[in-house]
N, C-alpha and C positions, 0 to 999 in steps of 0.2 A: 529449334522452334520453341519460343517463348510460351507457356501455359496460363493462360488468359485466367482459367478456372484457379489457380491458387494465386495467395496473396505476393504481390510483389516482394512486400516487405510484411515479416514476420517475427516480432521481437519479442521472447518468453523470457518474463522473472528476470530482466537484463539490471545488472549491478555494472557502473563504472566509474574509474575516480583517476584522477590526474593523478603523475607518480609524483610520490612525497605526501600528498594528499592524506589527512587524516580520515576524512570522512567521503564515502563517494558522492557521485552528484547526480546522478541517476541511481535512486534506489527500487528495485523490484518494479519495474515497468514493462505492461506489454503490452503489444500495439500489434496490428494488423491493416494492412491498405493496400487496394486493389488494384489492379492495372485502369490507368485511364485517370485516376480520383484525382481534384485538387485537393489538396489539406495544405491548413495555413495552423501554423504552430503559434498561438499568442501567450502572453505569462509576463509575470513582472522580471526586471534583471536580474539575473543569479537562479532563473529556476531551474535551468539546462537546457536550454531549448537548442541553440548549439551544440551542447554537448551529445544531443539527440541524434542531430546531422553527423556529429563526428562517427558515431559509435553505428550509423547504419554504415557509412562508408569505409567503415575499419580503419578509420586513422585513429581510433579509440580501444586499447584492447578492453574487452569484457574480464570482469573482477568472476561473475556466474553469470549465468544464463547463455541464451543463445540468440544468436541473430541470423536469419536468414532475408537475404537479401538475393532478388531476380533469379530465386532458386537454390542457390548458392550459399552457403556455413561462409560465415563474413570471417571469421576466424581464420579458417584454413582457406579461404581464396579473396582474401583479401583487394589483390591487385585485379581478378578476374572481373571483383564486381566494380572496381572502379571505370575498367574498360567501358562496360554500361552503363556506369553512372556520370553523372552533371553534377559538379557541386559548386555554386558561386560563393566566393567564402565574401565574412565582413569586412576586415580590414585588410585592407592592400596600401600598398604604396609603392611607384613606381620613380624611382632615380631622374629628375628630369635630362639626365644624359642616357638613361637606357637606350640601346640601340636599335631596338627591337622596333620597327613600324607596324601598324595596326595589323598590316595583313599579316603579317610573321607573328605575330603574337594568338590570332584566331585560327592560326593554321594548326599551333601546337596545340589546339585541343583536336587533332589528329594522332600525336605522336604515342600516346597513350595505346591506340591501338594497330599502329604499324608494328609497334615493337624498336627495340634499338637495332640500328646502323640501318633503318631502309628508308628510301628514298619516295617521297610522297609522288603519290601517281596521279593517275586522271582522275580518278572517282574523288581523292583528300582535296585538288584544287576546284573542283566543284561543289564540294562541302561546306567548304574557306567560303568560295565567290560567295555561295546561297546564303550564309549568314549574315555574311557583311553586309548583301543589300537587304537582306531581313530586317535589320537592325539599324540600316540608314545611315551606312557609315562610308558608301562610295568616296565620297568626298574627302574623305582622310587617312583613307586606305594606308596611302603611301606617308602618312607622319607618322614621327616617332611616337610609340606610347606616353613617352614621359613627357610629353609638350603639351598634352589634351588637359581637359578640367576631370576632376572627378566624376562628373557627372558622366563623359564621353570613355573615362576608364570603363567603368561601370559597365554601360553599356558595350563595350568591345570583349570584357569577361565572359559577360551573358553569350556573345555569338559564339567568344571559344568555347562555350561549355555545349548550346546548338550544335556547332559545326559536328562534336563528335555522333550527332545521332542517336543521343543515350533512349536509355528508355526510361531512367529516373532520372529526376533533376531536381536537384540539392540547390537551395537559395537561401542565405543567411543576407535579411537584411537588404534585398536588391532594389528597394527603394528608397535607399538612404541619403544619397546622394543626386536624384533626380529630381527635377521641378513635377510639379502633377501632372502638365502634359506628355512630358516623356514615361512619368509613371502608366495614365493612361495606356499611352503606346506601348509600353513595354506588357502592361497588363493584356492588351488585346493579344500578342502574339505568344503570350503562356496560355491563356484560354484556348486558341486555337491549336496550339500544340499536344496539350492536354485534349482535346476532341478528337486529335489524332491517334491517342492510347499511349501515350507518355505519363506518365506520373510525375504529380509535382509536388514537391513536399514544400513549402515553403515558411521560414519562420518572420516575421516580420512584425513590427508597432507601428505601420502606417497602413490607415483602413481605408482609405479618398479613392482609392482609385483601384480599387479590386475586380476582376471581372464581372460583369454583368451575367450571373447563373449560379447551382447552387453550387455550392463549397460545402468542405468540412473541417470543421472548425475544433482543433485540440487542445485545450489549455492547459498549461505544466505548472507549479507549482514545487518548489522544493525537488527536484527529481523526481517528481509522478504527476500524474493525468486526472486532472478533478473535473473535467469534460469533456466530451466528445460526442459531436452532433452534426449531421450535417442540414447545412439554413441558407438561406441564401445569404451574397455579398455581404448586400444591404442591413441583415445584419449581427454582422463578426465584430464589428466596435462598440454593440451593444452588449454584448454577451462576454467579449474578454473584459471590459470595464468590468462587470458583475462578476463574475466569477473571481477576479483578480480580489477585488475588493471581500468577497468571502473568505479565497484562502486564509 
């Protein structure tokens, strides 16, 4: 059972840096956020805002400090927290031959937490269904990934990262590829998720179409945090323009 009363995500004095890397990209940064919170990560390119997402979900090892994540030393259970987590990454690209059709693709954000060699059961193909039509993709269920537009990728990531049920959910960018009505759409059903008690860390440079309620708004900067507030939707494009322009 999940403890509502401490921070989801817990990140003290965290130092990380790509290997090879001279310099890290996250320098001494520490954060905190609660179950339930939206937080939208805005910053000019190269402050780390990704490399944020990386380093909660332990695809980033830490240089010092520490990270706790859904309870959990991201360090030492690394794979445990990803079972919990959602992360939609920025760049994708799928083979217009890949094999893989919509529904096969939203499934495997199941497989994370079957484990290897088992066999999806009742509960993973209601998971699967609930997304897809979450996400308004009946219709193409049965194509191949690789035949859709970006926008319809896009949108089919989002349901595999839904279907798993997480309790945090990692978005690099999930507006990039959608027109603003889909953005909308997409917006309403992370506000509602999020009202659910899901956490949603999102980093993003698209402000049109953000939920309607409050947010919390982080701005990064070089590897650190030179804001953090929460304001409404309306306005996060006020505020990362300003802040960006300070750092």
């Amino acid at each position: 059972m999940k403890d509502v009363n401490s921070p989801i995500i817990s990140l003290k004095d965290i130092y990380t840096a790509y290997e090879g890397a001279e310099f890290p990209v996250i320098s001494g940064l520490s954060l905190e956020i609660g179950h339930g919170e939206f937080v939208i990560v805005g910053g000019p390119n190269g402050a780390g805002k990704t490399t944020l997402l990386e380093s909660v979900n332990g695809m980033l090892p830490l240089t010092h400090g520490t990270a706790h994540v859904c309870g959990m030393d991201v360090s030492r259970n690394g794979d445990a927290v990803r079972k919990k987590t959602g992360y939609v990454i920025q760049s994708f690209a799928f083979d217009p031959f890949t094999p893989f059709t919509v529904e096969n693709v939203v499934m495997m954000g199941r497989y994370g937490i079957l484990g290897c060699f088992k066999k999806p059961g009742e509960e993973d193909y209601r998971a699967t269904e609930e997304s897809i039509k979450l996400l308004g993709l009946e219709d193409i269920s049965e194509k191949p990934i690789g035949t859709l537009s970006g926008g319809q990728q896009q949108k089919v990531l989002i349901a595999q990262n839904l279907a798993k049920k997480p309790d945090l959910l990692l978005l690099d960018e999930p507006f990039s590829n959608l027109d603003l009505c889909t953005r909308e759409f997409v917006s309403d059903i992370l506000k509602d998720i999020s009202s659910k008690g899901c956490t949603v860390l999102m980093v993003s440079h698209a402000f049109d179409a953000l939920p309607d309620k409050d947010v919390r708004i982080v701005v990064m900067d070089r590897g650190c945090i030179n804001f953090d507030e929460f304001c409404h939707a309306t306005e996060v494009k006020d505020i990362v323009r300003k802040m960006s322009a300070v750092a």
